[in-house]
BADO-582015 format. One record per residue (C-alpha): residue number from 1; residue in one letter; x, y, z. Coordinates in pm, 1 decimal, decimal comma, m for minus. Layout:
REM BADO-582015
R    k  r         X         Y         Z
R  NUM  A         X         Y         Z
...
This chain:
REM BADO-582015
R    k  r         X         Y         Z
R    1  X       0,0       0,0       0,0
R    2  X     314,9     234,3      68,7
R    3  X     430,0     166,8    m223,7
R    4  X     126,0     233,3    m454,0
R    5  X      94,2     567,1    m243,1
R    6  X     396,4     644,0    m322,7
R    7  X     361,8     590,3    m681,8
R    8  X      65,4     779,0    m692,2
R    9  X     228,2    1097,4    m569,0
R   10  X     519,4    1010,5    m818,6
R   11  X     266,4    1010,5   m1085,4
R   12  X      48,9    1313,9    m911,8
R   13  X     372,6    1511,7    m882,4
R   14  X     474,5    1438,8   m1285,9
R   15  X     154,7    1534,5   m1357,6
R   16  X     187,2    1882,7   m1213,9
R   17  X     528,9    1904,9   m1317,2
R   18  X     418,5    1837,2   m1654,9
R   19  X     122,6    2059,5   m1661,8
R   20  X     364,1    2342,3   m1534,4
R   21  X     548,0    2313,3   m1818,6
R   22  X     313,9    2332,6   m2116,9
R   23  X     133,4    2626,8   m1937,9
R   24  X     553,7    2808,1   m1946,8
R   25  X     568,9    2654,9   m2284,8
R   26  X     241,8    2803,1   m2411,9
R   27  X     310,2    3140,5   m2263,2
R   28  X     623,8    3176,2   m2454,4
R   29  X     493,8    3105,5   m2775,3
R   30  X     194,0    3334,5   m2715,3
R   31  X     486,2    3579,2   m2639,5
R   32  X     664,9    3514,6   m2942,5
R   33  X     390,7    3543,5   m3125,0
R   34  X     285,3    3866,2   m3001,4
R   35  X     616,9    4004,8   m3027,1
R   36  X     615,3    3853,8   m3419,4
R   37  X     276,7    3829,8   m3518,9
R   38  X     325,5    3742,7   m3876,8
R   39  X     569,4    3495,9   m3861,6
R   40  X     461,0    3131,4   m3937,0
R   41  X     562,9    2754,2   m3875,2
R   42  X     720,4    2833,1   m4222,0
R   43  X     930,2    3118,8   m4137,4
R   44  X    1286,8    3151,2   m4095,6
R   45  X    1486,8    3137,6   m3781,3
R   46  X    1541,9    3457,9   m3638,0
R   47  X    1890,6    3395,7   m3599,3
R   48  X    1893,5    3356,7   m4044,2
R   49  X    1824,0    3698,3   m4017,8
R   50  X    2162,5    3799,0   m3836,3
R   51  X    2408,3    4037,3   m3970,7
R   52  X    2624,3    3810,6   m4043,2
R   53  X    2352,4    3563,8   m4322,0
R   54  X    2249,4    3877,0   m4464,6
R   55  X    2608,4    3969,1   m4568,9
R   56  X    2649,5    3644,6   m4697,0
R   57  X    2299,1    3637,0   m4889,7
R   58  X    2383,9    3963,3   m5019,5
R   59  X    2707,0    3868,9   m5120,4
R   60  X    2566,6    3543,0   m5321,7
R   61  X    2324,6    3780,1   m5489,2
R   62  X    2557,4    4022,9   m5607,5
R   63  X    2774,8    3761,6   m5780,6
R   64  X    2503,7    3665,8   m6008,2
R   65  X    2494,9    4012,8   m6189,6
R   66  X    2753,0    4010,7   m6416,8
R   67  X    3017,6    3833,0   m6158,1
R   68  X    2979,2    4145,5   m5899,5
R   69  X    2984,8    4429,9   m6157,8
R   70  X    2602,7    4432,9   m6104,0
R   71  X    2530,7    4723,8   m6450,7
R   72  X    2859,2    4953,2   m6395,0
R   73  X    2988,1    4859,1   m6737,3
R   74  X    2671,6    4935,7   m6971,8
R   75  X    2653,4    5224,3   m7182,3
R   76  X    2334,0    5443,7   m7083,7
R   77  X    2231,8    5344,3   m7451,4
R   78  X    2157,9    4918,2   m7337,0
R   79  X    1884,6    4813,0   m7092,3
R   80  X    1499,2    4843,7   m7028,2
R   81  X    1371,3    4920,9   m7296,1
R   82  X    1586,6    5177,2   m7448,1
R   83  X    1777,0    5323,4   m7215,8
R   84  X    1819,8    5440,3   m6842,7
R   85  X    1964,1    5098,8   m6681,0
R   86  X    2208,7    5324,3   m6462,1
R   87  X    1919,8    5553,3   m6319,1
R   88  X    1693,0    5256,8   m6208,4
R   89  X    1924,0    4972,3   m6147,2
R   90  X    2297,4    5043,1   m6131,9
R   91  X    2185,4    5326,8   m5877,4
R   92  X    2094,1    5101,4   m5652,0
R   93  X    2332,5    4858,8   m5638,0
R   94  X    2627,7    5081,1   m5535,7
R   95  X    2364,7    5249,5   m5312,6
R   96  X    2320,1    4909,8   m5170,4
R   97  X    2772,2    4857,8   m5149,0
R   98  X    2771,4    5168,5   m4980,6
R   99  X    2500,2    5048,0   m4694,3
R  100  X    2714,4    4712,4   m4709,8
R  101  X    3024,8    4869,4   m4612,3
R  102  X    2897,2    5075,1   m4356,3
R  103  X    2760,7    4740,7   m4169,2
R  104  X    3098,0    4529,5   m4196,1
R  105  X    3383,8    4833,1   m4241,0
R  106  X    3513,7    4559,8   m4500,7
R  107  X    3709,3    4791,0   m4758,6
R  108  X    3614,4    4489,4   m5024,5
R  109  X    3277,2    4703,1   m5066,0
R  110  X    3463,4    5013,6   m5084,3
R  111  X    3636,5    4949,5   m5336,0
R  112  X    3334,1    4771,2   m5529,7
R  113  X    3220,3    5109,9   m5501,1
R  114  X    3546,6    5310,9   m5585,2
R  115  X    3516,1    5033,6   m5929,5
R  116  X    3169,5    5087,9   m5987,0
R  117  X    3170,4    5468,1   m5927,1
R  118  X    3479,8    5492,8   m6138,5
R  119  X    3355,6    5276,5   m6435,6
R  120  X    2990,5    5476,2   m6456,4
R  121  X    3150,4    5811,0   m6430,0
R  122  X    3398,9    5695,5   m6772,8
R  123  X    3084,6    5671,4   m6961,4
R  124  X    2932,9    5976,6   m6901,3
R  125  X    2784,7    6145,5   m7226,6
R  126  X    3082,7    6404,7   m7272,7
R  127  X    3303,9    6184,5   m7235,2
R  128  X    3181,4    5898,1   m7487,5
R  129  X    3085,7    6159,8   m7722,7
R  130  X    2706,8    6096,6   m7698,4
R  131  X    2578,2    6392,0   m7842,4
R  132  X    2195,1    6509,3   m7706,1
R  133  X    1890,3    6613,0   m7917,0
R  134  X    2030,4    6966,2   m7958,7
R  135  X    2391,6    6846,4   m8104,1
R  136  X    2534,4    6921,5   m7744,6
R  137  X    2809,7    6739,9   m7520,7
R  138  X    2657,9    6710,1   m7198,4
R  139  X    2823,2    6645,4   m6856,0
R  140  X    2514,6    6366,1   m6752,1
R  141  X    2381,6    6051,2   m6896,5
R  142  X    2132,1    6088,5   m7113,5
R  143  X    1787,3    5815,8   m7229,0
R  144  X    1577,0    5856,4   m7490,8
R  145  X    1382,2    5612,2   m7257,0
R  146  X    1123,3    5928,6   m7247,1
R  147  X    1100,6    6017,3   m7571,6
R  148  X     873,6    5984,0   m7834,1
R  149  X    1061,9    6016,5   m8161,0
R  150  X    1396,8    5818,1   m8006,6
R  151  X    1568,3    6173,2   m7945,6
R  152  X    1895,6    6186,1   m7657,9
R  153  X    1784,5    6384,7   m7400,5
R  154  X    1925,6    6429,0   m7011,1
R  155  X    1691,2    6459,1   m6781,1
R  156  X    1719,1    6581,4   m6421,2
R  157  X    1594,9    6284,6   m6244,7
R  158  X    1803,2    6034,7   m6408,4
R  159  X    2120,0    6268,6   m6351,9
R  160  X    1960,7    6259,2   m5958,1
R  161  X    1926,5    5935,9   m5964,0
R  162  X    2306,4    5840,6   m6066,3
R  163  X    2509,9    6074,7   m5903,1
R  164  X    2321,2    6022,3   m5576,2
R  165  X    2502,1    5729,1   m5479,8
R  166  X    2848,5    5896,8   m5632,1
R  167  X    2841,7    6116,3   m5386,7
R  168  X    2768,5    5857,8   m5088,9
R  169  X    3036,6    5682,5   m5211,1
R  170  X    3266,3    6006,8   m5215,3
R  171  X    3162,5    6088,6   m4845,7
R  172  X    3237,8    5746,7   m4717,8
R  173  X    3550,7    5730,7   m4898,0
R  174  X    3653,7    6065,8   m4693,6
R  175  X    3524,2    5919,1   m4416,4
R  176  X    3770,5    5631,9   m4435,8
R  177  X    4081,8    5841,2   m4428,4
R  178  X    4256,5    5619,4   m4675,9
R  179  X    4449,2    5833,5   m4919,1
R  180  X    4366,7    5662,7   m5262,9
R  181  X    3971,3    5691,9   m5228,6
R  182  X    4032,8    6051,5   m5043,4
R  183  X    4158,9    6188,3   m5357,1
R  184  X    3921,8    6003,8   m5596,2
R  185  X    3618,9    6111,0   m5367,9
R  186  X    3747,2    6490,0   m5420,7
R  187  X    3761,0    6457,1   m5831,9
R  188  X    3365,5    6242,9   m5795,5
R  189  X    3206,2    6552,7   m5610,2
R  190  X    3378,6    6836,9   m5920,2
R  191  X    3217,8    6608,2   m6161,5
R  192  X    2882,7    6582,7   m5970,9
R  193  X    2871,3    6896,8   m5930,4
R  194  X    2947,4    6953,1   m6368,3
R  195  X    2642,9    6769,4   m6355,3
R  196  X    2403,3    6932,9   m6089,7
R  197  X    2568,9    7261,4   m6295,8
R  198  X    2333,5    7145,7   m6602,2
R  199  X    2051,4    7123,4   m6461,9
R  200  X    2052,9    7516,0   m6334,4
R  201  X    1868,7    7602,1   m6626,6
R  202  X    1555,5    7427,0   m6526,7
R  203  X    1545,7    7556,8   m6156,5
R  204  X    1213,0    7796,0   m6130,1
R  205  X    1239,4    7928,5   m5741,4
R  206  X    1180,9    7638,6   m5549,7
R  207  X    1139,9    7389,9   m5830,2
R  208  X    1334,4    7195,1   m6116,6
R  209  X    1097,8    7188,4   m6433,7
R  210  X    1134,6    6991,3   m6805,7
R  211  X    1317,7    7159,1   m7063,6
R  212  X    1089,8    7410,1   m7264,2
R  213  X    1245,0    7401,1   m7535,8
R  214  X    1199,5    7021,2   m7518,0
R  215  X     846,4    7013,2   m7406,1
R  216  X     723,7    7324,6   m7556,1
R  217  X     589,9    7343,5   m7237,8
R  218  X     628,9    7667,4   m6988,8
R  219  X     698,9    7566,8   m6643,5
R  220  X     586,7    7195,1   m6702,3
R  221  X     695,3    7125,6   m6304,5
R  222  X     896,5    6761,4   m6240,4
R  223  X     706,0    6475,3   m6028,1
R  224  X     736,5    6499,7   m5653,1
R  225  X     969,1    6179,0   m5689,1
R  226  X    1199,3    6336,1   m5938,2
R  227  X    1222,7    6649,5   m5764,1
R  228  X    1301,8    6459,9   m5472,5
R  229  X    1596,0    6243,3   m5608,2
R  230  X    1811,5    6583,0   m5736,2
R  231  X    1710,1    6723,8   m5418,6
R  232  X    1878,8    6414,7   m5253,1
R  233  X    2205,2    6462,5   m5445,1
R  234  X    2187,2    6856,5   m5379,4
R  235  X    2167,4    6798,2   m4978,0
R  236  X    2455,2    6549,6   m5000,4
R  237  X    2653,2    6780,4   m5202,3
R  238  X    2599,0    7049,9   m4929,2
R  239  X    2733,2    6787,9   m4659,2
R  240  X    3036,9    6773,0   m4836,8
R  241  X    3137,2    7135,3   m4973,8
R  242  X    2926,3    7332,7   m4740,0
R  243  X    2799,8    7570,9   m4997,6
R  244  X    2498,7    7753,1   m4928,9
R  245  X    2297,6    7714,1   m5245,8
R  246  X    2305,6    7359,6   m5243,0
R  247  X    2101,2    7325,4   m4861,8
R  248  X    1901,2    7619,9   m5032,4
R  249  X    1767,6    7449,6   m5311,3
R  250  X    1762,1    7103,7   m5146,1
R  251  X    1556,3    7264,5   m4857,0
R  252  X    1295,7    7458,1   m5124,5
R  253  X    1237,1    7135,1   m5303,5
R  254  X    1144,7    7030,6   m4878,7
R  255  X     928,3    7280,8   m4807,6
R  256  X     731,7    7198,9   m5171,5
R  257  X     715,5    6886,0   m5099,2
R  258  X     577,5    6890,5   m4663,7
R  259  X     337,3    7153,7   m4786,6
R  260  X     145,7    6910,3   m5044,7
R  261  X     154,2    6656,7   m4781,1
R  262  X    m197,2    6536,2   m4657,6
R  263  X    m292,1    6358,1   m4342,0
R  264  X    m477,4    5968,6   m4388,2
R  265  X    m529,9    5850,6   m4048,0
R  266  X    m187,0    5875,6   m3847,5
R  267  X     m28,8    5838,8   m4186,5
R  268  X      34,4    6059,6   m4518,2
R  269  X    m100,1    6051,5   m4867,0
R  270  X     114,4    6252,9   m5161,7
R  271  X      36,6    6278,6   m5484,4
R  272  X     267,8    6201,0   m5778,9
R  273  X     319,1    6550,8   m5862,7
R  274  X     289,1    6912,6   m5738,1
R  275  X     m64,5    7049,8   m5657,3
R  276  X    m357,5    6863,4   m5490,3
R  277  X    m466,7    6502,7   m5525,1
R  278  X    m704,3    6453,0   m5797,4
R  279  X    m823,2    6230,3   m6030,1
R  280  X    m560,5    6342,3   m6293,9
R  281  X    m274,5    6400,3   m6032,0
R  282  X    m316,3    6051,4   m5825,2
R  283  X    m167,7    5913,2   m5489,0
R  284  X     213,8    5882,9   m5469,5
R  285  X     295,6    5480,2   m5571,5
R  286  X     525,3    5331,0   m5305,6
R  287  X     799,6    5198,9   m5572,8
R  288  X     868,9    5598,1   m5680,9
R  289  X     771,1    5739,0   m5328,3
R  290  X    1039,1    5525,9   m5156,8
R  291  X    1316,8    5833,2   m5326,9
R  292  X    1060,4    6107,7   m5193,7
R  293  X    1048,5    5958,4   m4823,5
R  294  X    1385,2    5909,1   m4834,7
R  295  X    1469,5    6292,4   m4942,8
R  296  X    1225,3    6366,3   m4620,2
R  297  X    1446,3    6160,6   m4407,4
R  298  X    1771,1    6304,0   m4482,0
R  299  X    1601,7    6649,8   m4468,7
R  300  X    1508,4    6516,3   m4115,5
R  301  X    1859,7    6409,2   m4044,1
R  302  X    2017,6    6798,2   m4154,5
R  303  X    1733,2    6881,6   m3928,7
R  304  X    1590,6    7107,2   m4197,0
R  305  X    1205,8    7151,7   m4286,0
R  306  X    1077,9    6784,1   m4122,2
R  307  X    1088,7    6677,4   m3765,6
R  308  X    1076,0    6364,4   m3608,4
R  309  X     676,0    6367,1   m3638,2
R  310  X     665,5    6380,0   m3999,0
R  311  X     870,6    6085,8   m4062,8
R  312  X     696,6    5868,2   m3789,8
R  313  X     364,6    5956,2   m3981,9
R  314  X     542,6    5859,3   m4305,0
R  315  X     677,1    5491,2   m4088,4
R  316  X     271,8    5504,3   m4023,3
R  317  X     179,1    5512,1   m4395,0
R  318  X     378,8    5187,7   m4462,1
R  319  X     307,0    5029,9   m4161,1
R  320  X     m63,2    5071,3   m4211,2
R  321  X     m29,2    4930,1   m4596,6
R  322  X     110,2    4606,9   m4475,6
R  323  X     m96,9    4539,8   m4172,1
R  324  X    m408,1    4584,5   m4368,0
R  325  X    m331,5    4343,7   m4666,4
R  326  X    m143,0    4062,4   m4450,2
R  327  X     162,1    4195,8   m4472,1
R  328  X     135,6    4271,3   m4824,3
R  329  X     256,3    4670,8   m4976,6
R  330  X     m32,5    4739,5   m5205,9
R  331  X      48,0    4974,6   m5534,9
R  332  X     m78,3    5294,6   m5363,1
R  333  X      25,0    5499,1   m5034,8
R  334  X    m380,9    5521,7   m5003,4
R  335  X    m364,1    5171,7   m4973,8
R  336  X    m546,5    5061,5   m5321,5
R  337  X    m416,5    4934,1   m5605,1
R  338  X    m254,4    4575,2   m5696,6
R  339  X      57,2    4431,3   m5541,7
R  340  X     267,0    4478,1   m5837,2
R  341  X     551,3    4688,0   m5732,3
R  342  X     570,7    4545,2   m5354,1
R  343  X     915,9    4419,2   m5394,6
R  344  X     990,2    4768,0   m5377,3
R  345  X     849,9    4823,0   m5023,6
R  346  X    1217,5    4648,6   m4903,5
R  347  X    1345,8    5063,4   m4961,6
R  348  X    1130,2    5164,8   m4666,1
R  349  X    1383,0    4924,8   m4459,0
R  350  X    1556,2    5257,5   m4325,0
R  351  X    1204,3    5333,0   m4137,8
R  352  X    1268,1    5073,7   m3849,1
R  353  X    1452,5    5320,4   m3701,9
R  354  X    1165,7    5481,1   m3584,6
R  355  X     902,4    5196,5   m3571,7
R  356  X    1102,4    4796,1   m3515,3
R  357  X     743,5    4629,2   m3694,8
R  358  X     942,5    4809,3   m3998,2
R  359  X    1180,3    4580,1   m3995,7
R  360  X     966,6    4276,0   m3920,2
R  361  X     756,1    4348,4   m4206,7
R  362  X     961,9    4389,7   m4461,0
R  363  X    1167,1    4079,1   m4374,0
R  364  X     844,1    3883,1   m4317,8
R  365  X     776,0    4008,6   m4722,9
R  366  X    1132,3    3919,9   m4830,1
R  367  X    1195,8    3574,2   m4708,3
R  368  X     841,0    3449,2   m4655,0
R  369  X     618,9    3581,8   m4888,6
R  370  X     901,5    3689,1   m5229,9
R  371  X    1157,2    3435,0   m5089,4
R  372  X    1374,2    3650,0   m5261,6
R  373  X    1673,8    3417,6   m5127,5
R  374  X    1544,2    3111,4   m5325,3
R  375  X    1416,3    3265,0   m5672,1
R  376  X    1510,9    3448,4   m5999,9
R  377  X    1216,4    3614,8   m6034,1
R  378  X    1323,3    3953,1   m5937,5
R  379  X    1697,8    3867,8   m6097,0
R  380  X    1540,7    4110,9   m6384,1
R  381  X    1726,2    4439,4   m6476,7
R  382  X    1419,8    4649,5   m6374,1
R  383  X    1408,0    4536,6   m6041,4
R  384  X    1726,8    4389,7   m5920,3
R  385  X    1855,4    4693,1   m5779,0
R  386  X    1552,6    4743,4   m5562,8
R  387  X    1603,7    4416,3   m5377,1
R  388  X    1985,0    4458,2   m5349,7
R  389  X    1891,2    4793,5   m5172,1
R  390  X    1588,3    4678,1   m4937,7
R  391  X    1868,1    4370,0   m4856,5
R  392  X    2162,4    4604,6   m4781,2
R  393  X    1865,3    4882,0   m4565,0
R  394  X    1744,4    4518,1   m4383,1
R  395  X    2115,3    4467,6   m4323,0
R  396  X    2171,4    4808,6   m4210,8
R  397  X    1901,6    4778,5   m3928,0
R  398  X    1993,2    4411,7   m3789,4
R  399  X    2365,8    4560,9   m3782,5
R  400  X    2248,2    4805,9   m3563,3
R  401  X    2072,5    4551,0   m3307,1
R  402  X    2355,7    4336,2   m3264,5
């Protein structure tokens, strides 16, 4: 009888024990879970998300594009369909070498981007002889991706678009105190600033506008994006020569821009280009408003024309686009549209700093939902850029946490 007492309270006391720990068990997961709410039995291990994967991911990426050289070697003349390849893909990948070097300090990305900086600027349209629609030389790169007769023309948001990055590499490569990329950085900002030069002509107060004599159109005002990417280029160029007219222009183009903004919930809505939100002048799309949100945030960062509130009500906006399609970036900032250009919503990666769901959104859309890590799909020339950017702004972030 002692015995089977005793057994009973063995059993009893395994029973409790047990019971104690599936009720701790259960309580973690409903922690995890509310801590991660999207993630799934499917998802990654938080730990494949550490620094040191994405570096290596990013790395394995890279080498499929032309062995590393990602577009650095095309002519502006080659690409999708006629033209523009180093605007809307070459861009970002050495925007995405610079964010790589800043996470590891590895000088193997720096000087990716000294060869990638160095190997665009050689084929710049004076220098290759590519003559533009009025017979001219012309210190940019010019498309005749916007055309409608096939004519060379330069426009201001492609020259934005490339010498952007230029000039983050130059300001790293300064940063680095290492005498070889010091001295190249110094020749990169003259000839981005040749280039900026150009485009003086189309400046109308606080404004860049098409060519007239292109357009045969008076004061035919650029898209919020587009103003936003020279404006981008103009604020980094004041960083690094401290001239006046450059924070002038850049903070103009700021004050345009947070004056058209308009309030959706805790969010913001903008429309593609100047002037209210109508049916003919519709709701920024996230793929071209990721350059426009970024110009806010370095704005923010110079601590010019936005404060901390406006870019937590643009971390809102994307927030509130993913949480209310399942963690999937509709085409819109209002929220409607398809899903067509949500591969681009891996840009808004530098928003975590201000909101952490940020960053488990975007990943959640990355590695769960495009599984960008297992597919060519997005290996295309029109979007491969994009992801190498989101990847390097993901990396960024987790760098930062560890």
């Amino acid at each position: 009888m002692q015995i089977c007492q005793m057994l009973k309270n063995k059993k009893f006391t395994a029973l409790i024990i047990g019971a104690t720990l599936l009720v701790a068990a259960i309580v973690l997961i409903l922690h995890s879970v509310n801590q991660h709410p999207l993630k799934d039995s499917g998802s990654k291990d938080s730990e494949e998300y550490s620094t040191a994967y994405l570096c290596s991911l990013f790395n394995k990426l890279d080498s499929k594009v032309n062995e590393g050289r990602g577009y650095s070697e095309y002519l502006n003349t080659d690409g999708f369909p006629t033209g523009a390849l180093l605007a809307w893909s070459e861009s970002y990948l050495i925007q995405a070498c610079a964010n790589m070097y800043r996470v590891t300090n590895d000088l193997e990305y720096l000087n990716k981007l000294h060869n990638h900086v160095q190997s665009v600027l050689a084929n710049r349209d004076d220098k290759i002889g590519q003559k533009d629609y009025k017979n001219e030389l012309v210190p940019s790169w010019g498309t005749n991706k916007y055309t409608k007769h096939g004519e060379w023309f330069h426009s201001a948001v492609v020259t934005g678009m490339i010498i952007y990055p230029m000039l983050e590499y130059a300001q790293l490569a300064k940063e680095s105190g290492i005498e070889k990329y010091s001295i190249v950085a110094d020749n990169v900002i003259q000839q981005v600033q040749e280039s900026i030069k150009y485009h003086d002509r189309e400046w109308k107060v606080d404004h860049y506008v098409f060519p007239e004599d292109f357009y045969k159109i008076e004061n035919c005002v650029l898209p919020l994006s587009q103003q936003a990417t020279i404006g981008r280029s103009l604020l980094l160029l004041y960083e690094l020569t401290c001239k006046e007219e450059y924070c002038s222009k850049a903070s103009l183009i700021a004050k345009l821009l947070k004056g058209l903004l308009q309030n959706i919930g805790n969010g913001y809505k903008l429309g593609l280009s100047p002037g209210e939100i109508t049916d003919e002048n519709k709701v920024g799309d996230i793929s071209h408003s990721t350059i426009t949100i970024h110009f806010a945030y370095l704005v923010y960062k110079n601590d010019i024309v936005f404060d901390k509130e406006d870019i937590l009500r643009f971390t809102n906006t994307i927030n509130n686009l993913a949480q209310a399609n399942e963690n999937h970036f509709p085409k819109y900032l209002d929220g409607t549209g398809n899903f067509d250009y949500e591969v681009t919503a891996g840009q808004y990666a530098f928003l975590a700093e201000f909101d952490r769901e940020v960053y488990d959104l975007i990943t959640d859309l990355f590695f769960n939902h495009l599984k960008i890590d297992q597919t060519a799909k997005y290996m295309r020339e029109d979007w491969w850029g994009t992801v190498m950017l989101g990847l390097s702004r993901i990396a960024l972030f987790q760098s930062n946490l560890e």
